[in-house]
C-alpha positions in Angstrom: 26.2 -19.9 11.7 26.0 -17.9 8.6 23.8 -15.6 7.1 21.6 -16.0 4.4 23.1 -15.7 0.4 20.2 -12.9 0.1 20.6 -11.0 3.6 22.7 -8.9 1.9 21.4 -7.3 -1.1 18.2 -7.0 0.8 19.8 -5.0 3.5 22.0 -2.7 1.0 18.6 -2.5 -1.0 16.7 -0.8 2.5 19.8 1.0 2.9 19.7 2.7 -0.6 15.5 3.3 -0.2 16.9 4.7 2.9 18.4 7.7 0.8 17.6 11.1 0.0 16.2 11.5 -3.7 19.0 14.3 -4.1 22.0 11.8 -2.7 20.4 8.9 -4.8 21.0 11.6 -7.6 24.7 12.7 -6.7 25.4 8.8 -6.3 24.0 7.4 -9.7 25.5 10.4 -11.6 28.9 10.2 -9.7 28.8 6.8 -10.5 27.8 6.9 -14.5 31.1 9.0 -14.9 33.1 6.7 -13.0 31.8 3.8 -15.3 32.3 6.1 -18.3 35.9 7.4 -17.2 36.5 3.7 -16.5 35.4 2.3 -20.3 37.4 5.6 -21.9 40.8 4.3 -19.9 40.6 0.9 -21.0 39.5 2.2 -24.6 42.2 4.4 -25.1 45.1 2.4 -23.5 44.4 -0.2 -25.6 45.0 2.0 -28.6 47.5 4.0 -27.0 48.8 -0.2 -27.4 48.1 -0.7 -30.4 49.5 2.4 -32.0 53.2 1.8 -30.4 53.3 -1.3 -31.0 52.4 -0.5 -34.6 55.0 2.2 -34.8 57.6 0.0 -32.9 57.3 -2.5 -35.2 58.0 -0.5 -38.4 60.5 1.3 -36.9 61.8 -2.3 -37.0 61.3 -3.4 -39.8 63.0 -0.6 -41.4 66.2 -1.0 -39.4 66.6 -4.2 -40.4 66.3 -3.6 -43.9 69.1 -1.5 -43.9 71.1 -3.9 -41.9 70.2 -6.6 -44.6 71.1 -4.3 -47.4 74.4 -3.8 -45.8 75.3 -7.2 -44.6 74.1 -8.5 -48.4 76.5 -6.3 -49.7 79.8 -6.8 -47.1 78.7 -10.0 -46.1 77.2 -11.4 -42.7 80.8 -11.7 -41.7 82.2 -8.4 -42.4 79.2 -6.2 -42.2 80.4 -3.1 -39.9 78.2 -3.5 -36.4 79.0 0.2 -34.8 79.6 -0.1 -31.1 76.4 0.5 -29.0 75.5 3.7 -28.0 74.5 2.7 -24.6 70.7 3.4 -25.6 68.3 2.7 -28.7 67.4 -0.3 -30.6 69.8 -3.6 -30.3 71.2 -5.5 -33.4 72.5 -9.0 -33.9 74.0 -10.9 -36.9 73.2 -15.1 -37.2 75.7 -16.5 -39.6 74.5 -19.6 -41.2 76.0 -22.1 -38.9 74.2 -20.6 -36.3 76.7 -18.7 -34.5 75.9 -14.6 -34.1 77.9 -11.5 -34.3 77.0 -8.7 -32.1 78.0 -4.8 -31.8 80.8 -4.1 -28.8 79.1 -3.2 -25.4 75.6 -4.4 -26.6 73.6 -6.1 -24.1 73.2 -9.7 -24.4 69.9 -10.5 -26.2 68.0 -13.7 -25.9 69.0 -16.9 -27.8 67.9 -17.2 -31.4 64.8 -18.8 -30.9 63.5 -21.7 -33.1 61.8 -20.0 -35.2 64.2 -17.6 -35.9 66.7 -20.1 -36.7 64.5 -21.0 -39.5 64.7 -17.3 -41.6 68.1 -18.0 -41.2 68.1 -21.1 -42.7 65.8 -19.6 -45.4 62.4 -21.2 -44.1 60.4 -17.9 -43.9 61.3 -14.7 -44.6 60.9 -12.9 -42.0 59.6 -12.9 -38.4 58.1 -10.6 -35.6 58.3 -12.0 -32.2 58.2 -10.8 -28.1 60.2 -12.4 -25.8 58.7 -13.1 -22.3 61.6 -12.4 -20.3 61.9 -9.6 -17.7 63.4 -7.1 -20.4 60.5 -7.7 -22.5 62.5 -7.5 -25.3 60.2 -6.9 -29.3 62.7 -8.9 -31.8 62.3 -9.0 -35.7 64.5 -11.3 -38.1 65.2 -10.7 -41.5 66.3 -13.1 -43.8 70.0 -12.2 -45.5 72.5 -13.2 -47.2 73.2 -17.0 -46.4 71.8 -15.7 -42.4 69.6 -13.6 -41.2 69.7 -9.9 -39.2 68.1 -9.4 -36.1 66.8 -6.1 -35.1 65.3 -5.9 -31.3 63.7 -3.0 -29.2 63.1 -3.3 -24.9 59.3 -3.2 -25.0 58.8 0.2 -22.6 55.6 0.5 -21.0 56.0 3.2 -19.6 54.5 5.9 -21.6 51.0 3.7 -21.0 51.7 3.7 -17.9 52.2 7.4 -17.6 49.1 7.6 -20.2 46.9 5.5 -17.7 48.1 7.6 -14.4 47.3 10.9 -16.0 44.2 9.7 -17.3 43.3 8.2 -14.3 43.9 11.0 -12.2 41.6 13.3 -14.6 39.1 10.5 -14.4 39.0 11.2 -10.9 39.0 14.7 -11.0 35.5 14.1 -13.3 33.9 12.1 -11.0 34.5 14.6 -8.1 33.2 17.2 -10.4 30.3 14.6 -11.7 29.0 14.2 -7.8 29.7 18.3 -7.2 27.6 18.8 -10.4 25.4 16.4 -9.6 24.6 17.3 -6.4 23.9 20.7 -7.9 21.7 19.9 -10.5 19.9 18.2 -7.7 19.3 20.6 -5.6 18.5 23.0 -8.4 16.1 20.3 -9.8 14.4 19.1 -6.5 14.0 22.9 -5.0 10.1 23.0 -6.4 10.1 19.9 -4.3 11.7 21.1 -1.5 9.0 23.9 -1.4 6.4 21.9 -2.5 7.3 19.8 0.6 7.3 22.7 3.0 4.1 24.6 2.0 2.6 21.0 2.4 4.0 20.9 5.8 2.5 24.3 6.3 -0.8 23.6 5.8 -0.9 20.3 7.4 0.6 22.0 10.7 -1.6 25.3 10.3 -4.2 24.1 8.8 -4.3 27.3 6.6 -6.2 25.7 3.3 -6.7 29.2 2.0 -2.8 29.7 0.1 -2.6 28.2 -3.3 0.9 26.3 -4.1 3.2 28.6 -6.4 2.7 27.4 -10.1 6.7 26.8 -11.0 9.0 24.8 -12.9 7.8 22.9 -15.3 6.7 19.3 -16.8 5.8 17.4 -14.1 6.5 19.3 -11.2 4.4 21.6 -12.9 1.3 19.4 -12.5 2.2 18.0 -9.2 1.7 21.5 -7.9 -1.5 21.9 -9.9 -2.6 18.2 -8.6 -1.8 19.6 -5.2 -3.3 22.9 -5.4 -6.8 21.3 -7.0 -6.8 19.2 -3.9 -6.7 22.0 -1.9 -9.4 23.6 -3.6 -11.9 20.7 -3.2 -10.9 20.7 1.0 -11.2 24.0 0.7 -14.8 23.5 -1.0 -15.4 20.3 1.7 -14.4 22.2 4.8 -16.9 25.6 3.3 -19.2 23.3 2.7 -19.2 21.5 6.4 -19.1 24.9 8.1 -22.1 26.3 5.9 -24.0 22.6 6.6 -23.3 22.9 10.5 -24.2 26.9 10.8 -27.8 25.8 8.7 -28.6 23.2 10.9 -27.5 24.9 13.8 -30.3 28.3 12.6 -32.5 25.3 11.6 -32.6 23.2 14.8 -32.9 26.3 16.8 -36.4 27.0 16.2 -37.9 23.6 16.7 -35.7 22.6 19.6 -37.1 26.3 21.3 -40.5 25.5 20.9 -40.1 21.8 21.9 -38.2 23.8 25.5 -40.6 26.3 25.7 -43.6 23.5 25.4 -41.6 20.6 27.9 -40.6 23.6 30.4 -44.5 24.6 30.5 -45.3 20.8 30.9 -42.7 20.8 34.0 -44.0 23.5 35.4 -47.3 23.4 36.0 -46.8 19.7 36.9 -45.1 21.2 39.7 -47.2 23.6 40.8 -50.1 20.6 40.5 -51.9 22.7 38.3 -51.3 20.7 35.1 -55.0 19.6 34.9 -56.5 22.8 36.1 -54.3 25.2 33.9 -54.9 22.9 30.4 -58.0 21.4 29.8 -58.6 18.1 28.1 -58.4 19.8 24.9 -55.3 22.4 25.5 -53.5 19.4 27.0 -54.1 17.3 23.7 -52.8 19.6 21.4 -49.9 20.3 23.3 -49.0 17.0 23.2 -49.7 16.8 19.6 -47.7 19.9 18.7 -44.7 17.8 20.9 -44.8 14.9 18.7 -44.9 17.1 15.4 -42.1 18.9 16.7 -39.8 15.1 17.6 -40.8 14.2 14.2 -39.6 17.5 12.6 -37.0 17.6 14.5 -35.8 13.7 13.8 -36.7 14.4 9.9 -34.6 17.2 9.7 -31.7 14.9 11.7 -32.2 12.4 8.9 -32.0 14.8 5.7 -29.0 16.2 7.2 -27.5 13.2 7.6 -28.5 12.4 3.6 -27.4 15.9 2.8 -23.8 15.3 4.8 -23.2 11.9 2.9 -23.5 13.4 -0.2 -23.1 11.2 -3.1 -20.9 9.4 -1.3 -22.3 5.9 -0.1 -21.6 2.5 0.4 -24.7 1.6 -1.8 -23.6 0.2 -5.3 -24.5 1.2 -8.5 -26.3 -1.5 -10.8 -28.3 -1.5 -14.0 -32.2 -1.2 -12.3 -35.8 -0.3 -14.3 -36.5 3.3 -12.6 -40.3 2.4 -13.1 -40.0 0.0 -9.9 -38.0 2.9 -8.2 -40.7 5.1 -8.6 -43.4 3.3 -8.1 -42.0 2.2 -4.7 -41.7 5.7 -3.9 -45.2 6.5 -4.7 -46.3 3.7 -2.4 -44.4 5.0 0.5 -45.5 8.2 -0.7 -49.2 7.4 -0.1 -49.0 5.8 3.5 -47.2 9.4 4.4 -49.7 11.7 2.8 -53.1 9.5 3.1 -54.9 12.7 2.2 -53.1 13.3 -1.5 -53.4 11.1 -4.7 -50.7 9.9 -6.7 -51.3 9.5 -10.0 -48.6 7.7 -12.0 -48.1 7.9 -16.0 -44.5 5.6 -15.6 -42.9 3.3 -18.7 -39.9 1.3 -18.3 -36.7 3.1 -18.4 -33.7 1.5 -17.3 -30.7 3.9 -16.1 -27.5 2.8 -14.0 -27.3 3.5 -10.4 -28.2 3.2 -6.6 -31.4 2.0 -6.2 -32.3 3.3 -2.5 -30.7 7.2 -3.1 -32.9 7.3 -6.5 -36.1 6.3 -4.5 -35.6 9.3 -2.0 -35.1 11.7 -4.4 -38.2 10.6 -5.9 -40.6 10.7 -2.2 -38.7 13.7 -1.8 -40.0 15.3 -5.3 -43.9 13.6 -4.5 -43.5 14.8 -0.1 -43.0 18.4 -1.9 -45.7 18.4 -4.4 -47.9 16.8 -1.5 -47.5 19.9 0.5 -48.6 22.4 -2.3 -51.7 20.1 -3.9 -55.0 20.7 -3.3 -56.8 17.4 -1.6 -58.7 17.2 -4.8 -56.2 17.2 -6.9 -54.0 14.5 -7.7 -49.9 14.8 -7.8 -48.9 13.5 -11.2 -46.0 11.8 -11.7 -44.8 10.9 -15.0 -41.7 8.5 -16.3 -40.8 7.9 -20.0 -37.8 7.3 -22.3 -36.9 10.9 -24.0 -33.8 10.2 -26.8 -31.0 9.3 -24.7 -32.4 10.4 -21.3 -35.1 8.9 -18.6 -37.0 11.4 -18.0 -39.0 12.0 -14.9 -41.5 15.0 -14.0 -44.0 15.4 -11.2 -46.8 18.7 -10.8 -48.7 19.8 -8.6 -51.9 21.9 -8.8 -50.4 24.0 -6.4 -49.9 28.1 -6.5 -46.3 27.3 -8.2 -43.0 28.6 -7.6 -42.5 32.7 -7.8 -40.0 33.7 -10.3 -37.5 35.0 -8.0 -37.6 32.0 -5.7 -37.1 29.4 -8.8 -32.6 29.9 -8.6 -32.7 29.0 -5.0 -35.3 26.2 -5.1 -32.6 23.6 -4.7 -30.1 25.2 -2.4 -30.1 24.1 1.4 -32.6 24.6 3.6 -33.8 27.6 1.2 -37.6 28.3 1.7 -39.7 30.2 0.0 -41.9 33.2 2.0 -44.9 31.1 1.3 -43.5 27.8 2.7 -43.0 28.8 6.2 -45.6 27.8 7.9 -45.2 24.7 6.0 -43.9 21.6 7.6 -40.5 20.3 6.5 -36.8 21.7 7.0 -36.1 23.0 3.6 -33.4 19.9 2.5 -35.9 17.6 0.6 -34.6 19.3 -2.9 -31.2 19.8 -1.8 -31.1 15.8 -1.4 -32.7 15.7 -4.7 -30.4 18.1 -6.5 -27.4 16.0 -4.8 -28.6 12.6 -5.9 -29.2 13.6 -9.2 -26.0 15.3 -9.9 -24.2 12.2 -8.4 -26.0 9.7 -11.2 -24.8 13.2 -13.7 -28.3 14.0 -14.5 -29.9 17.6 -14.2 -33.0 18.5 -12.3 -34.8 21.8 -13.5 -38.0 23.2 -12.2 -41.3 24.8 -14.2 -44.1 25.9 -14.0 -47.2 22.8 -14.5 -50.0 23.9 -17.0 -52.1 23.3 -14.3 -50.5 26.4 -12.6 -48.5 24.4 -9.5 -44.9 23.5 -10.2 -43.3 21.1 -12.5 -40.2 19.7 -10.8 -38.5 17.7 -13.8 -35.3 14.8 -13.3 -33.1 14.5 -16.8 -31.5 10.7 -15.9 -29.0 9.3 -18.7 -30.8 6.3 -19.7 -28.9 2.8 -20.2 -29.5 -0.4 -22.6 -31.8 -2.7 -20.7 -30.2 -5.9 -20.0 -30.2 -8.8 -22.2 -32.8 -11.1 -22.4 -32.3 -14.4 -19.5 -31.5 -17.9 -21.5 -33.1 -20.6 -19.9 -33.2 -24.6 -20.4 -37.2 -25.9 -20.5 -37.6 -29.2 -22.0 -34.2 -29.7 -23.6 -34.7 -26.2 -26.1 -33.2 -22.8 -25.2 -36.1 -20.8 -24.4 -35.5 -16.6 -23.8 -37.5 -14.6 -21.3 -37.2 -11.1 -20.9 
C-alpha cells in the first residue's frame, strides 16, 4: 500500500514547525550560503571555461600562422616539422591530395575530419573544431599553400577541476562558518527573548506581578516588552482592584450581617427559653421583624451592586444606537414604585447616544435612588435631559443639604460615604456604578452644587446622529416615517 503523494511534505512541514526559532535561523542562513556558494561555483567555472578556452584558442591560431607562413614559403612538402618534444601543442601538415605529414614521435591525431578537408581544398579558410574522443583533443586548420596546417592542443580540464575542488572546499568552509555565525547571531538576537521568556515564566509560576520586564533591545522586541510589561500593569491594576473590592465588601457586609446575628440569635433565644411572647410585645416583636427584612434587603442590595461594581464595563449586553429619553424615563418609572414618597419631575428631549441600554438605565435609578434619599418629601427630584453641542447631557438635583466640599473628590469612589449619610440606607456603590457605566460609554460624570442648595449630579454622554428615517411602501408610493 502506499502513502499518500502529500504525506510527505506535510510530515517534513510539522517537523520543521517542530524547530527552535534559533535552529530555524542557523538552518535558513546555513542554507542561503550553501545556495550562494553553489551559484558562485557554477558562475565562475563557467568563466574560468570560457577564458581558457579563449586563450587556448589564440594560442592556436597564432601557432598556425607561423606554420602557414613557413610551409608557404618552403612548401607543404618541405616545411621543417621539428621532432616533438614529448609535451605541448601537436602539429600536422595535409598536402593537397589528402595525405598528411607529421613531426617524428608526435602522437597520432585524429583523421582530418570533413570539414577540415575542405580548408584544404580551399573551401573555407579556416576552421576551429573539438574532437570527442577520449583525448579531447581542440584542433584548428589553416588554409596554406595548395593544403592546409593543422595546429591541435589535448583539451586539459584539469585546472577547472582543481578550480572547482578548491572552490568547493572554501564553499564549505563558508557554510560551516554561515551555520556557526548563524547560530550566533541567533542567540545574540533571540537573548531578549530568551529572557523575555523566562521572566514570563517567573511570574506565571510565582505569581509575582509586581517586577516590570527590562526595557532592552530594540525595534520590536522593544515593544514586545513594553506590550508585556503594560499587561502586567493592568493585572496588576485588576488583581489591586479585586483585593480592594473584596476587603470593602468584606468591612461592608460586616455590619449588616452582625446586626442581622445579633437580631436572629435574640429571636432563637428567647424562643427557647419560651419567653418570645413575654419578652417582646406585639410591637417590639414587629419592628424586629421589620428591622430583619431591611437588613435581607440591604444586605441583598449591596450583593447586587457588588456584583455590578465586579462586572465592570464588561458585559455581555450590546451596544446599539437607542434615544436616552426612553432610558430615562424607564428609570424614573422604576424610580417611583421604589421611593413612593418622592416626586420625579422630568424636563427630558430626545437625545440619541450609542450604547447598552439596561447599564445606562441603572446608572440613571442609581443618580434618582441618591437624590431620593437627600430630598425633602415636598420637594420634587428634577431630572433633566437635553442635547448640549456634541454631548447628551443629563443632570438631576435635589433640594437636599448638598454635598460638603471636602466630600465632593470622593463622591464616586467605592463604598465612600459621607459623615452625614450614615444613618442613611444604602451601601455606598450606587455612584461608583454610575461613575463605572459612564466611563465605559467615555462620558464624564461631575457633581455641583443645585441652585436650590441640594446637589447637582451631572452625566456628559457623547451624543450620536439619530437614525435615519424608516422607508415604507403604502399604497404603491414611498412614504418616510420617522
Amino acid at each position: 500500500m502506499s502513502r499518500p503523494a502529500g504525506r510527505e511534505p506535510r510530515r517534513l512541514t510539522r517537523w520543521w514547525r517542530r524547530r527552535s526559532l534559533r535552529t530555524r535561523l542557523t538552518v535558513i542562513a546555513a542554507t542561503a550560503i550553501a545556495v550562494s556558494v553553489f551559484v558562485a561555483l557554477q558562475v565562475a567555472i563557467e568563466m574560468l571555461d570560457w577564458e581558457l578556452q579563449d586563450t587556448a584558442e589564440d594560442q592556436l591560431r597564432a601557432d598556425s600562422r607561423v606554420l602557414a607562413t613557413n610551409a608557404e614559403r618552403a612548401g607543404l612538402t618541405q616545411v621543417e616539422l621539428p621532432p616533438y618534444p614529448g609535451s605541448g601543442r601537436l602539429v600536422r601538415v595535409v598536402l593537397p591530395d589528402g595525405s598528411t605529414r607529421t613531426p617524428a614521435g608526435q602522437p597520432a591525431l585524429p583523421p582530418v575530419s570533413e570539414h577540415a578537408g575542405r580548408v584544404a581544398q580551399g573551401a573555407s579558410a579556416n576552421l576551429m573544431e573539438s574532437n570527442d574522443s577520449d583525448d579531447g583533443y581542440l584542433i584548428y586548420t589553416l588554409r596554406a599553400g595548395d593544403g592546409a596546417v593543422q595546429v591541435a592542443r589535448v583539451a586539459d580540464d584539469s585546472p577547472i577541476t582543481r578550480f572547482g575542488l578548491g572552490v568547493l572546499l572554501i564553499g564549505l568552509l563558508c557554510v560551516v562558518g554561515g551555520a556557526l555565525v548563524g547560530r550566533t547571531v541567533a542567540r545574540t538576537g533571540l537573548a531578549p527573548i530568551d529572557r523575555l521568556t523566562a521572566a514570563a515564566v517567573r511570574v506565571a509560576r510565582t505569581q509575582d506581578l509586581d517586577a516590570d520586564i527590562p526595557d532592552e533591545g530594540g525595534g520590536e522586541i522593544r515593544r514586545l516588552i513594553q506590550s508585556i510589561n503594560d499587561m502586567l500593569t493592568a493585572l496588576r491594576d485588576s488583581r489591586r482592584a479585586q483585593r480592594l473590592l473584596a476587603e470593602d465588601a468584606a468591612h461592608e457586609l460586616k455590619t449588616p450581617l452582625t446586626s442581622l446575628r445579633l437580631n436572629v440569635e435574640l429571636l432563637i433565644r428567647l424562643d427557647r427559653r419560651g419567653t418570645l411572647d413575654s419578652a417582646l410585645p406585639a410591637e417590639s416583636r414587629s419592628r424586629l421583624l421589620n428591622d430583619l427584612g431591611a437588613q435581607v434587603a440591604e444586605l441583598s442590595t449591596l450583593a447586587a451592586e457588588l456584583t455590578d461594581l465586579a462586572r465592570g464595563d464588561v458585559s455581555d449586553e450590546s451596544t446599539e444606537l437607542l434615544d436616552l429619553a426612553d432610558v430615562v424615563v424607564a428609570a424614573a418609572t422604576r424610580a417611583r414604585s421604589r421611593l413612593p414618597d418622592i416626586e420625579v419631575a422630568l424636563d427630558v428631549t430626545s437625545v440619541w447616544v450609542s450604547g447598552r441600554p439596561a447599564a445606562l438605565q441603572r446608572a440613571v435609578l442609581n443618580l434618582i435612588d441618591n437624590a431620593g434619599k437627600w430630598s425633602p418629601a415636598d420637594q420634587p427630584v428634577q431630572v433633566r435631559l437635553r442635547a448640549e453641542g456634541a454631548s447628551a447631557v443629563l443632570e438631576v438635583d435635589d433640594a437636599g443639604p448638598g454635598i460638603d466640599a471636602a466630600d465632593v473628590p470622593r463622591v464616586f469612589d467605592r463604598f465612600y460615604r459621607a459623615d452625614s449619610a450614615r444613618a442613611l440606607p444604602g451601601s455606598g456603590l450606587g455612584l461608583s456604578i454610575v461613575q463605572r457605566v459612564v466611563d465605559a460609554h467615555g462620558g464624564r460624570a461631575t457633581v455641583a452644587r443645585s441652585v436650590r442648595g441640594g446637589a447637582l449630579l451631572r452625566v456628559d454622554l457623547p451624543a450620536a446622529a439619530p437614525p435615519a428615517p424608516i422607508a415604507r411602501l403604502t399604497a404603491g408610493e414611498d412614504t418616510a416615517v420617522s
